[in-house]
N, C-alpha and C positions, 0 to 999 in steps of 0.2 A: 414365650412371649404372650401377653394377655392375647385375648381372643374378640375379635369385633361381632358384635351381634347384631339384627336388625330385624325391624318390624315385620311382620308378614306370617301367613297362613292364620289355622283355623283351629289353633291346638286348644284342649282343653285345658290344659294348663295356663294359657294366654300366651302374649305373645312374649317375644323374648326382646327388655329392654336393657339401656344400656346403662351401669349405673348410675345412679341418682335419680334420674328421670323417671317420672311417675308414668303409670300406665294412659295411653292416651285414648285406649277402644274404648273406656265410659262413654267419654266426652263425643262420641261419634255413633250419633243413633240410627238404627236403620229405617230409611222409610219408603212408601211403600213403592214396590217397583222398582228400589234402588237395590245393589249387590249388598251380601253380609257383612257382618260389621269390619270379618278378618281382610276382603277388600276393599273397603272402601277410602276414598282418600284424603289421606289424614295433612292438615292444612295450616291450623292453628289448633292443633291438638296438644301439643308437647308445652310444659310448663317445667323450665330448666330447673333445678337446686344447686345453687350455684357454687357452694361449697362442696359440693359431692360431684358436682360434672366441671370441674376446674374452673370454672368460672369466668370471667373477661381479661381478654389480653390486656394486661398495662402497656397503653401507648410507649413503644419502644425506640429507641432512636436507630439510625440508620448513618452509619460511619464510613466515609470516603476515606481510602487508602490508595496513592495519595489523597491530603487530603485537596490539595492544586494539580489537577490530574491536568495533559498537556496533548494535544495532538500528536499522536503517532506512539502515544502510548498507552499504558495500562492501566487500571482502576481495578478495583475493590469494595462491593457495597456490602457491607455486614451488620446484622440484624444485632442490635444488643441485648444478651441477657434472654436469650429464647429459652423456655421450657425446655427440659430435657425431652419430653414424652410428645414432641412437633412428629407427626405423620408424613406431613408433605406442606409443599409450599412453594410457590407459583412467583415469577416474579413477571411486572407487568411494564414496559415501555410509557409508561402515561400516569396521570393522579387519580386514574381509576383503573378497575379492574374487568375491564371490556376485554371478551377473550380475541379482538381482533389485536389488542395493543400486548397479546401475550406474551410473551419470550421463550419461556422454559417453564416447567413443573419439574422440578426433585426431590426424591424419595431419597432421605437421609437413610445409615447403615442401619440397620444389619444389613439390607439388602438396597444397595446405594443405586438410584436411577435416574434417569435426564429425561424429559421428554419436550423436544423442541416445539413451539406455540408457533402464529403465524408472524409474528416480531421477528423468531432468530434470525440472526445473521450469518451465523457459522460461527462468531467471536466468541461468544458466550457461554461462557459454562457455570457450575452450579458448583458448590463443593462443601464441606463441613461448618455445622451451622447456620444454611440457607446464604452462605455468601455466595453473592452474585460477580463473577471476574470478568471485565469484558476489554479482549488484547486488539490491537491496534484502533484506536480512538481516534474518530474521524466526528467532525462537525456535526455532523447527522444525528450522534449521539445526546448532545447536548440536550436535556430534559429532565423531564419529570420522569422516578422511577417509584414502582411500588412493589410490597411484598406481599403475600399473603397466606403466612403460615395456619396451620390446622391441627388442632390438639384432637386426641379423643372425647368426643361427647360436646365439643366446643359450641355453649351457644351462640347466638347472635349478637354480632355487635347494637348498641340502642341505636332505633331508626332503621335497622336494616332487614329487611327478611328473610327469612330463614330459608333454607332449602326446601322445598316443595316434596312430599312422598309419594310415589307414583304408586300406581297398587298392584301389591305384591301379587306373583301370578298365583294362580291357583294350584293347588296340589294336597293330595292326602297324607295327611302324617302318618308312616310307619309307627306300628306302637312303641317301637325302641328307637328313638330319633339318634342319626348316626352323630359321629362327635362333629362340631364344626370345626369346620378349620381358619386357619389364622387367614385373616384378610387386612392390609393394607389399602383402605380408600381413602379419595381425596374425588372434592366434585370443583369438577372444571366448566362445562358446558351441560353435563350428565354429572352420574356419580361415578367414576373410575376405578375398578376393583382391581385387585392382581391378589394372588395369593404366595403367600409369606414362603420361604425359603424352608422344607422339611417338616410345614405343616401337611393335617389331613387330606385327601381327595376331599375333592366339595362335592362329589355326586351325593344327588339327593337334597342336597339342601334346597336348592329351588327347583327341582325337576331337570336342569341342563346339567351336563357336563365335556368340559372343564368352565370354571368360572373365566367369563371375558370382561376387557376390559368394557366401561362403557353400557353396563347394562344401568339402567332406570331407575331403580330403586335401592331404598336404603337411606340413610340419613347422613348429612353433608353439608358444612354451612363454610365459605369464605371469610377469615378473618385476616381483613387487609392492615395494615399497618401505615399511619402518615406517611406519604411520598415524602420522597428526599431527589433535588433535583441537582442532576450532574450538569455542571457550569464548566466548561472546557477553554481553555487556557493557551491562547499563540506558543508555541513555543518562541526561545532567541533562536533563529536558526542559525547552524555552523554553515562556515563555508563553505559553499560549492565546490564543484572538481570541474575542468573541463575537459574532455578525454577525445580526441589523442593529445596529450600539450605541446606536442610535434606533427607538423603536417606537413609532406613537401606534395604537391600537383603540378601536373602537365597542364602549360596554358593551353583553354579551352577542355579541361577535364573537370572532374567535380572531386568535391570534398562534401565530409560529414562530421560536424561536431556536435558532440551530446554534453549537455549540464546535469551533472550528477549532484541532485540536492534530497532535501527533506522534504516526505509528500505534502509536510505542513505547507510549503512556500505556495503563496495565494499567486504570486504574480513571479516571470519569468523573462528577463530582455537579456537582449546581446546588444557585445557594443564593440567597436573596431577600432582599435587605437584611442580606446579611452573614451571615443562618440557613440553616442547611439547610432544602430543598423536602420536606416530608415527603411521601412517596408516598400517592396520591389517585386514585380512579375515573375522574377528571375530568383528569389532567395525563396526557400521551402521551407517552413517551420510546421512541426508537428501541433498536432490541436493544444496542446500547455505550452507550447514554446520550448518544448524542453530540447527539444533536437533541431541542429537548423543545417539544410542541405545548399549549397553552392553550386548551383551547374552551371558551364560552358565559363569557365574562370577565365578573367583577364588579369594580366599584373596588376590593376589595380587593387583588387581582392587580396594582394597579399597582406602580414603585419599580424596583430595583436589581438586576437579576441578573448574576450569575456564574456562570461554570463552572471547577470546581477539575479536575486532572488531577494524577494521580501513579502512580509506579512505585516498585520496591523502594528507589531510591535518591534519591527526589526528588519532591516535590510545588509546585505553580503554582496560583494563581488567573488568572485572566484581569481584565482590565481591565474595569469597571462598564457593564454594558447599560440605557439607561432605558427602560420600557414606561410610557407616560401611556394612558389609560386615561378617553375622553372621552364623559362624559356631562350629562345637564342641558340647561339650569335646569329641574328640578322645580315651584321658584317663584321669587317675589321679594316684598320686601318693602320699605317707610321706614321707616329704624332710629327715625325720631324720634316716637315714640308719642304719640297722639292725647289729646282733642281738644288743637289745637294754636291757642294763643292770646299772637299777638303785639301791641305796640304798633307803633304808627307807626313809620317810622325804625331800627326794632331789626332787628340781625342778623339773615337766617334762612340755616340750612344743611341741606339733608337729603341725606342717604346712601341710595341702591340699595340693598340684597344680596340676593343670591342665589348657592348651590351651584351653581357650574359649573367643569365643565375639559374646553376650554382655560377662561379669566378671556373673559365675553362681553362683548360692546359693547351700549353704551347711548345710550339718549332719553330727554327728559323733555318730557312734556307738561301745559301747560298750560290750563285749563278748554278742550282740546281743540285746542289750537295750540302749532306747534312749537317749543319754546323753542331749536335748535342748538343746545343742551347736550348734550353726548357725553361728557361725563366721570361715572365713578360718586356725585360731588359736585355736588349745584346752592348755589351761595350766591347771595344776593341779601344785598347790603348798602349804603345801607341800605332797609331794607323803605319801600313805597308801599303806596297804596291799590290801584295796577295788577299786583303781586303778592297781592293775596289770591284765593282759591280752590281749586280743585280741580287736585292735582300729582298726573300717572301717570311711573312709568319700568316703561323697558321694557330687560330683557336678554333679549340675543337669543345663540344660541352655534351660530358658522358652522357648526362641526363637526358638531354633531346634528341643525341645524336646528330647535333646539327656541325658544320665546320663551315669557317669562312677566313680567308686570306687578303689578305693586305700586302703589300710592296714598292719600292723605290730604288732607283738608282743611282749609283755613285760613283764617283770619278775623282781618284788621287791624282796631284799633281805638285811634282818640287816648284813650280811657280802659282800656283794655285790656279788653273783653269778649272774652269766651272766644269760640274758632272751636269751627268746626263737628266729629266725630270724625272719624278715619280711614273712610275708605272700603273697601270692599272689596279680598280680596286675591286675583290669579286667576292662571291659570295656562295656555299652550297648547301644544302640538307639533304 
């Protein structure tokens, strides 16, 4: 690979320039009290040949890929038509090239490098060509970007000035000056050296070794490229999720449900049976809304929630979460109101209820014996004398563990005298 040279010492040969560019110690007199010519420092010494030192970058475009890049995605900024012979090239957060709005500096192959500026984000990488990739795209991003690739020998763009040469340290040239070796610079805040992959030891070249990054001198000019600014895009968002979309709770227990959306979504509500959740001392929402906690749950909390999400361009419900909400039985009771007085032969039917949820399983007992009736319904048809007496049911609800009993009495008669009244109605947990 060609070999970077640079100004400095005190050879009698002169110094070693880079081609095209004419010698600049003429133009740099020494006077009196000031150091020799070979350090003195050279400012507005260099007078480029622009056909022999490649001469000015053609204003190049800069190509979004996408070119409607979207929150929560990915981009592509690629420099069109770069020189093959780009050294390095710096890209900048802003319409200028201030090293606070830096990003990154990449050292294209042979010997491929990154070196993160005080912009990165961790997103950002660099890769073939000086393209710039920058993965999950947040608002933040939205702006002006810039590039600033660097050819060998590249002069100044018109209006800008050049890199500044600091003055070379001092040191005696061996009479057989060693070979140099391949250097790789680009100037960022300094001029940034590293040396090339399988070239020379640098010892000797400037009196240190190994050459570090960051030394002073040398020649180095920024050739920025028109910003292109990334204009970022709502997405539509997709549907939400609400997770668990099943919820059963012990009244006075808590529940927790999360809205699983796209981090694009600006804004975050729940809503209960189709209303909005009016905000309350008692409902817990995380700082986005994204999660919302229910503690000390009444049955009224039970039912239907959602979480809606929208942005400037788009709003989503999420599909229906159910919270059941399991309490009970309180009590129970026989719907069929006392005293109860059948004849012989005739129909009887009595009904359970009681307030529960889940719906509890039931018994029905008989002047204190099991009838295996498990259904909320006992009939007997048609009535004997071996159904008359004293009927309990019992619901029981697995969930709470709670049970409560109901009962009434009954009295068959071939003439129909009246039975006895209901019984007592009780309750336990």
């Amino acid at each position: 690979m060609p070999r970077s040279r640079f100004f400095g010492g005190n050879s009698a040969a002169g110094p070693l320039l880079p081609e095209g560019l004419r010698d600049p110690l003429p133009n740099c007199r020494r006077r009196p009290g000031r150091a020799a010519p070979g350090t003195c420092l050279l400012r507005w010494c260099l007078e480029p040949a622009l056909s022999a030192a490649g001469g000015f970058f053609t204003f190049m475009p800069i190509v979004l890929t996408p070119r409607s890049p979207e929150v929560g995605g990915d981009v592509s900024l690629a420099p069109q038509n770069l020189p093959q012979d780009v050294l390095v090239c710096s890209w900048y957060r802003s319409a200028t090239t201030h090293e606070s709005s830096r990003i990154l500096t990449y050292y294209p192959p042979p010997a491929p490098d990154q070196i993160p500026g005080p912009a990165h984000t961790g997103r950002e990488t660099a890769g073939p060509g000086c393209t710039l990739h920058i993965a999950g795209l947040t608002l933040s991003d939205t702006g002006n970007y810039t590039t600033s690739p660097r050819r060998p020998h590249s002069p100044a763009l018109p209006g800008e000035k050049p890199g500044v040469l600091a003055p070379s340290p001092s040191f005696s040239n061996p009479p057989a000056p060693p070979p140099l070796p391949s250097l790789i610079c680009s100037w960022i805040t300094a001029l940034y050296c590293r040396q090339a992959p399988g070239s020379e030891s640098s010892t000797g070249l400037w009196g240190r070794s190994p050459v570090q990054r960051g030394l002073p001198w040398g020649l180095g000019w920024i050739q920025p490229l028109p910003p292109v600014t990334l204009s970022l895009f709502p997405e539509m968002l997709p549907r939400p999720t609400v997770t668990p979309d099943q919820t059963q709770v012990l009244e006075n227990g808590t529940f927790t449900l999360t809205c699983n959306s796209s981090p694009s979504a600006d804004t975050v509500l729940w809503l209960r049976d189709g209303a909005s959740l009016a905000p309350s001392e008692r409902l817990g929402l995380s700082p986005e809304n994204r999660t919302l906690m229910v503690p000390n749950v009444t049955r009224g909390d039970a039912g239907t929630y959602q979480c809606e999400v929208g942005n400037p361009v788009s709003s989503v419900r999420s599909e229906p979460s159910t919270v059941m909400v399991a309490y009970g039985p309180d009590s129970a009771r026989i719907d069929l109101p006392g005293p109860i007085a059948l004849t012989l032969r005739s129909p009887l039917n009595l009904t359970c209820v009681s307030d529960s949820v889940p719906a509890p399983s039931y018994r029905w007992v008989l002047n204190g014996t099991d009838t295996n009736e498990t259904r909320i319904i006992l009939t007997f048809n048609p009535t004997t004398w071996a159904q008359q007496g004293t009927y309990k049911c019992r619901a029981h609800n697995p969930i709470t563990n709670r049970t409560a009993w109901g009962s009434v009495a009954q009295r068959a008669a071939d003439t129909g005298i009246p039975g006895l009244a209901p019984m007592g109605v009780g309750s336990s947990g």
